[in-house]
DOMARLUM-964967 format. One record per residue (C-alpha): residue in one letter; x, y, z. Coordinates in steps of 0.05 Angstrom, whole numbers, plus 5000, padded with zeros to 4 digits. Layout:
REM residues N
AXYZ;...
***
This chain:
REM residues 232
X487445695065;X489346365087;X484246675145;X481947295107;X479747625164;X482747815239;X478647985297;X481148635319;X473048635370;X476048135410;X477048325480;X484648495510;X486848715567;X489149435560;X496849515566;X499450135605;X505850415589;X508950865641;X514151375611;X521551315623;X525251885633;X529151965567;X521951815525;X518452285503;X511352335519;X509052235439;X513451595439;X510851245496;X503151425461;X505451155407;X508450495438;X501750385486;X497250515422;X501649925387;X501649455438;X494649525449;X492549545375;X489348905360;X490448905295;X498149005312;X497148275351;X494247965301;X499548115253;X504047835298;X499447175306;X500447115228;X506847205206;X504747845171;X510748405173;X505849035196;X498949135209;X498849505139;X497248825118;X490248775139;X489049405090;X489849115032;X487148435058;X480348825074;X480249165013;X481248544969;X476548225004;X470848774983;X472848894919;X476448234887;X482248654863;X487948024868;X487147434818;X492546874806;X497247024752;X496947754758;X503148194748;X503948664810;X507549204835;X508849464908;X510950154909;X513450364987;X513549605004;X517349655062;X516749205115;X513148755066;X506048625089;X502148925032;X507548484993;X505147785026;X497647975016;X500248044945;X503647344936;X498647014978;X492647184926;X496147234858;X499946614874;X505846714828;X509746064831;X503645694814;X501546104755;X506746524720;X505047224742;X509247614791;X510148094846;X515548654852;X516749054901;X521549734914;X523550204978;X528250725005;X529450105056;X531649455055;X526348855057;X527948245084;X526347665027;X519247425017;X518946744982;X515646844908;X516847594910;X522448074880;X524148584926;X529449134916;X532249694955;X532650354925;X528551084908;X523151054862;X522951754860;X530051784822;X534351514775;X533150924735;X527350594785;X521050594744;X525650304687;X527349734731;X520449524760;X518649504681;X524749054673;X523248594723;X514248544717;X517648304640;X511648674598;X505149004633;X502448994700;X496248834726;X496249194788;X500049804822;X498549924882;X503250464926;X503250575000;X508351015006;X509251575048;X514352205056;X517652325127;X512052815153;X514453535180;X507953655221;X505154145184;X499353825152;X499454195086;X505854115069;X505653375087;X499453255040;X502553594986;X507853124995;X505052604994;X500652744929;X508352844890;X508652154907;X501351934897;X502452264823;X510152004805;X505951304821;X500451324776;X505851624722;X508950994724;X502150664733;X499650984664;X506550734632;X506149934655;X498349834670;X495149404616;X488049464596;X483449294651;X488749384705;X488949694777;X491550304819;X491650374887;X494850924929;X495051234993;X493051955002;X490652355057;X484852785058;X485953525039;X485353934972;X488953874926;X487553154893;X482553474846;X487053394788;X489552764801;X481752504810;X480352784748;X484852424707;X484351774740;X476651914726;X478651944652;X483351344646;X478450864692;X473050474693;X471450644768;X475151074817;X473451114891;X476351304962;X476450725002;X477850665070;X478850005102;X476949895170;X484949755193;X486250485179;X486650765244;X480251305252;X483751865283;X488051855214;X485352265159;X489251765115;X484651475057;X486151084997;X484551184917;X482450624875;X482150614810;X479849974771;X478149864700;X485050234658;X481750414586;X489050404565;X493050934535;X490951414502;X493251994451;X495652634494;
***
């Protein structure tokens, strides 16, 4: 049985990195704040391909959102840890459903999984995922992100053209009853986007599970409950 839960309160001894002389000072904060992450080790512990993992384990575990046999599709898989939550808990090879998964980069294989390589944001993407799910989807869930410029407007606006070209597929391939899950960040300009997910669903909510970091203003959107389509 998979261990749902890691236990990023253990104690560890702190790592301190000292900076080389061609690193910048941001990269060696960012290299002591991974190798003193716990969650980071625990990942490693368990075979899982990123921390990111742990996100959708925590929020799965709240909110029952994976079921075996369910149809589901991993938008910004890349490295594949959201993607091995995903087969873990739907358990496609034992009952028929499947999960599909699509980025810029290449994934390595994950057994019970379709993964391909390639922009969802062009050509014929979105017709591909609907290829291979073979009907509707259960579940879309998206983590992807744009390569950030530092200004934190522009970077949330970003990332809501992304958050939006999502749930546009979403809307096309979700059957009744079915799930959306995507990563925002906090700012203001979602209201439109909440307002139509609070017209196709059941239930919509910003979760935000504990792996997030806290200094991140990244939160997620989850929408459960699709009514379905409906005349525009």
């Amino acid at each position: 049985m998979t261990q749902k839960n890691p236990h990023p309160s253990r104690r560890m001894l702190s790592v301190r990195v000292k900076t080389a002389a061609k690193r910048k000072i941001s990269s060696t904060r960012w290299l002591a704040r991974q190798l003193n992450d716990p969650y980071v080790q625990e990942a490693k512990s368990r075979g899982f391909r990123s921390r990111a993992a742990f996100k959708l384990e925590q929020l799965d575990d709240k909110y029952s959102l994976l079921k075996p046999g369910m149809k589901v599709v991993d938008l910004g898989a890349a490295p594949g840890g959201w993607t091995q939550i995903a087969v873990a808990r739907a358990k496609p090879a034992q009952t028929g459903g499947c999960v599909v998964g699509i980025d810029l980069l290449p994934i390595d294989p994950i057994p019970d999984s379709i993964l391909i390589e390639g922009d969802f944001m062009e050509g014929d993407a979105p017709d591909k995922l609907k290829t291979l799910i073979g009907g509707e989807a259960d579940f879309v869930m998206s983590d992807m992100a744009p390569y950030t410029m530092g200004h934190r407007q522009t970077d949330h606006l970003r990332v809501m053209a992304l958050v939006e070209a999502a749930y546009a597929f979403a809307f096309e391939v979700l059957k009744p009853g079915g799930i959306f899950l995507a990563k925002l960040f906090q700012g203001n300009a979602e209201e439109d986007l909440l307002r139509t997910l609070k017209r196709d669903f059941e239930k919509v909510r910003h979760v935000k599970p504990d792996a997030s970091r806290k200094e991140s203003s990244e939160v997620y959107v989850l929408a459960t409950g699709f009514r379905g389509k409906h005349p525009s």
